[in-house]
C-alpha positions in Angstrom: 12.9 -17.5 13.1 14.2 -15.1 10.3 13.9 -17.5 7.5 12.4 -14.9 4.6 10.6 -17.7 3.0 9.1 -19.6 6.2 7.9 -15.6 7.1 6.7 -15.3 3.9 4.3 -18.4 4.7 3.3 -16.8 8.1 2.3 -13.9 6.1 0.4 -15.4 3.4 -1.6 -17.5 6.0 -3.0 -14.7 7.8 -3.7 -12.7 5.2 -6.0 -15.6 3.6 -7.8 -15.7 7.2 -8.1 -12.1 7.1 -9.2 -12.2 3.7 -11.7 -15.0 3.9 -12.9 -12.6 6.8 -13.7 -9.3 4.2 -15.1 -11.9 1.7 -18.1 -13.2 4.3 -18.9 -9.6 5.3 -18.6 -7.8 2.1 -21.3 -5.5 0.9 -23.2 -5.4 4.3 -23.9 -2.6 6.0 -21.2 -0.9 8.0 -21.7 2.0 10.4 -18.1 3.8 11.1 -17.3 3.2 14.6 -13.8 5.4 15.4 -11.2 7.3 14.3 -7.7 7.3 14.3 -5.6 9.4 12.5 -8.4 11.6 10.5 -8.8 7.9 9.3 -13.2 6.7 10.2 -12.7 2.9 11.2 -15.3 0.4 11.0 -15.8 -3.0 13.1 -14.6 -5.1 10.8 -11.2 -3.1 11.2 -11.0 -4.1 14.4 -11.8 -7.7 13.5 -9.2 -7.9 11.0 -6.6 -6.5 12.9 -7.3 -9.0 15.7 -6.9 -11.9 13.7 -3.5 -10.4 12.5 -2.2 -9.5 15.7 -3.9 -12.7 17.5 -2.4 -15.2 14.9 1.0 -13.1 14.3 1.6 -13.1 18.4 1.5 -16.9 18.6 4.0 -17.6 15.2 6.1 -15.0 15.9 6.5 -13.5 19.3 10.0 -12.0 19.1 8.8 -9.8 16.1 7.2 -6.5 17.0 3.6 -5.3 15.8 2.9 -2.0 14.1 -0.8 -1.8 12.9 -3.7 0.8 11.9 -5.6 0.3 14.7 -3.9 -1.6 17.3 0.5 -1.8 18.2 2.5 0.6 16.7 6.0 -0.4 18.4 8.7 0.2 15.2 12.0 0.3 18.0 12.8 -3.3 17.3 15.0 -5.3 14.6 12.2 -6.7 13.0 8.5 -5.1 12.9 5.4 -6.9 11.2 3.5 -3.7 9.8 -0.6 -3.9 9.0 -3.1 -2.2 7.6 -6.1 -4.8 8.3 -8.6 -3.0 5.8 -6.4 -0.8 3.3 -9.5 1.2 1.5 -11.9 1.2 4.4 -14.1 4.0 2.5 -14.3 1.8 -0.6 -15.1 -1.7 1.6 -17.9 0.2 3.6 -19.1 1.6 0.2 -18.8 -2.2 -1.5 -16.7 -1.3 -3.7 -14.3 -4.2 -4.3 -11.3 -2.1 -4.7 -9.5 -2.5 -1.5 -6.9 -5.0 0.0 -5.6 -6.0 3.7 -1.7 -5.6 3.6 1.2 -6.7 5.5 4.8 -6.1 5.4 7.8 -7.2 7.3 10.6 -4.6 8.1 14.2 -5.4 9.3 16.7 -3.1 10.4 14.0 -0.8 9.2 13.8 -1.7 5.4 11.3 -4.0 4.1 12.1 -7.4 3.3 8.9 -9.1 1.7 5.4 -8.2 1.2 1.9 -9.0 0.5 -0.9 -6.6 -0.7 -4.0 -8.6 -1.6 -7.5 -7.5 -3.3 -9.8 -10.6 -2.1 -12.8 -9.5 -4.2 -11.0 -8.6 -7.0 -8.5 -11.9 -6.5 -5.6 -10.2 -7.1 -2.9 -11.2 -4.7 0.3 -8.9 -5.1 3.6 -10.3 -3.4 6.9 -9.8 -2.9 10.5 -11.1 -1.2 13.6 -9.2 -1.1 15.6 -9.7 -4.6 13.0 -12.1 -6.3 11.2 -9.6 -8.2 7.5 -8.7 -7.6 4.3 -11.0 -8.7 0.4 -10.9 -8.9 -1.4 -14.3 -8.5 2.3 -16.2 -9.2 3.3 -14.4 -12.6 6.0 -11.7 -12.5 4.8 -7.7 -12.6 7.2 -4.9 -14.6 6.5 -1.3 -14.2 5.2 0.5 -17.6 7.4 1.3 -20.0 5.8 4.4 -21.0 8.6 7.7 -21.6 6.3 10.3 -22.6 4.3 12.1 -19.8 1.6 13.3 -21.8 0.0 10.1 -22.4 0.3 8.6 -19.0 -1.9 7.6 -16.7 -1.7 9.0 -13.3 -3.1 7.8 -10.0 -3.4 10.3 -7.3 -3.3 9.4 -3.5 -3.7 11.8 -0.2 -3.9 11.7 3.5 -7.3 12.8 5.2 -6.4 16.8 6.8 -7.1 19.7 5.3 -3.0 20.6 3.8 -3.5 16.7 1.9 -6.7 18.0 1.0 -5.4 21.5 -0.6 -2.0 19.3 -2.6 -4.4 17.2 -3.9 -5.7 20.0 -5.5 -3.5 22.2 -6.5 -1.0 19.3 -7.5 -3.9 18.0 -10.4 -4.3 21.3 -11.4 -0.5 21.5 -11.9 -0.1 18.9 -13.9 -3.2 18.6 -15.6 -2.5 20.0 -19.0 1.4 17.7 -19.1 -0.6 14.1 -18.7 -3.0 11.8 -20.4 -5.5 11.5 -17.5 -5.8 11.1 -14.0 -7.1 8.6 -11.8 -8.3 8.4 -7.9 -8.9 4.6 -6.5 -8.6 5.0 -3.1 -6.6 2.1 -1.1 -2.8 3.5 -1.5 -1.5 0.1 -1.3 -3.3 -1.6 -4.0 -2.8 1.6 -5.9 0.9 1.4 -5.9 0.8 -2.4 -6.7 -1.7 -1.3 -10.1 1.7 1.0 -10.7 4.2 -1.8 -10.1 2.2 -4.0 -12.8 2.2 -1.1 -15.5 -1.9 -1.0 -15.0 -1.2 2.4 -14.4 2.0 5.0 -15.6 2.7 7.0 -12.4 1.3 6.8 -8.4 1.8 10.3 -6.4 0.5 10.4 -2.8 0.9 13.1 -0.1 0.1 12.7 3.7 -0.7 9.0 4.2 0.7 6.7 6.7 3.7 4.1 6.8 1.0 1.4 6.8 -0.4 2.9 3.5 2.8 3.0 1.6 5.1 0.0 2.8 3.8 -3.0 1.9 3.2 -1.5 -2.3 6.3 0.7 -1.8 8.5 -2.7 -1.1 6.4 -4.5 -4.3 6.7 -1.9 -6.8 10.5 -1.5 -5.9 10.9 -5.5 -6.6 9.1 -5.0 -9.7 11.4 -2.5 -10.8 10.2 0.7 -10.8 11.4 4.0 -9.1 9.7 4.8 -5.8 11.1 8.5 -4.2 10.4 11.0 -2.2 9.3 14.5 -4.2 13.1 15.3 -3.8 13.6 13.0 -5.8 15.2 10.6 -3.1 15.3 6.7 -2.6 11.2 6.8 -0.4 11.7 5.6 3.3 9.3 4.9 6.1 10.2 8.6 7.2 8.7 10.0 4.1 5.2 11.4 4.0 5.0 12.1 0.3 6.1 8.7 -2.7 6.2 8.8 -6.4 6.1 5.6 -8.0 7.2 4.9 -11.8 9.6 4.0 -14.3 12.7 6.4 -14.1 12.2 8.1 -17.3 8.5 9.5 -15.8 9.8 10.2 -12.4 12.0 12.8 -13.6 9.6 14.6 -15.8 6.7 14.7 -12.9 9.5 15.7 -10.4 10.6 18.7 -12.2 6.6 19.5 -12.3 5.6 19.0 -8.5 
């Protein structure tokens, strides 16, 4: 099966189990339980990634698994990737700004994907060449040119050099923007950039499973999404910009 549409319905399925899941157990108490990645992990990331790689096994079997916390097997022509709980921190703390996210690569490059927000019931979603959506209407990135009145949301990883960009990149390009924002689940962040809810999205040090599934969404919806060189962003990159092109540029020659 490599029908985009009939995978796009495998998708969506499990991501409503999964998110029907994080609705029930939302805003009880959660004790973190492991680590992976300089990444704290709850139960409920364990459950959720179960029912992903339970339900994804049985509807498609010839496509490889890479998840957050379970299979991480990209060496095959098409590779389902997960991030079960996408703003653990934020779930834990019950704060509804989080999402469970899925992506399907081919050949390495995604080809559709779904980044959805079950307390906040925003569902973000995308297929190769049919633009980008939230909740069935059609997303644009902002149109915005002038970097002192945007909005930019700031992402990192979780060691110490993420911790020090993060840092010393606000403090670079404090005094050339509006106003800065920190949300916390990279995925949904990038999808709030795709939608013009916010003007730029700059990360450093997160993980493929972070970036994919928004990456592929906002790049549907139109917007730029690079490397800090200024490059077309792949899986290999650890650092993504997102944004119209007229922003990009100015925040690249800053960074």
């Amino acid at each position: 099966m490599t029908d985009p549409g009939e995978l796009f319905n495998i998708a969506d399925k499990v991501v409503d189990e999964v998110s029907s899941f994080l609705q029930e157990n939302f805003g009880k108490t959660k004790k973190m339980t492991h680590k992976t990645d300089s990444h704290y992990g709850i139960d409920d990331d364990i459950k959720c990634n179960e029912i992903y790689e339970s339900y994804l096994k049985n509807k498609t079997p010839q496509i490889a698994l890479f998840t957050e916390e379970g299979e991480q097997n990209l060496n095959s022509e098409y590779v389902w990737i997960v991030d079960p709980i996408e703003g653990t921190s934020n779930y834990r703390a019950g704060n509804p700004f989080f999402a469970t996210v899925i992506a399907l690569l081919h050949n390495n490059e995604p080809v559709l994907s779904i980044v959805n927000a079950p307390i906040l019931k925003q569902k973000f979603y995308a297929i190769n060449g049919k633009g980008a959506y939230l909740n069935g209407n059609k997303i644009l990135p902002t149109k915005l040119d002038e970097l002192d009145k945007a909005l930019v949301d700031f992402g990192r990883g979780m060691k110490n050099i993420d911790k020090e960009w993060y840092v010393a990149t606000l403090s670079k390009l404090n005094n050339h923007i509006r106003t800065n924002r920190t949300f916390g689940a990279c995925g949904l962040d990038i999808c709030y950039c795709a939608a013009g809810i916010t003007d730029i999205y700059i990360n450093s040090g997160s993980q493929i499973y972070d970036y994919i599934a928004g990456a592929f969404i906002a790049r549907e919806s139109g917007a730029e999404v690079l490397n800090f060189k200024g490059n077309h962003w792949s899986i290999n990159d650890k650092d993504i910009l997102v944004s119209n092109k007229s922003l990009s540029n100015a925040i690249i020659k800053l960074l």
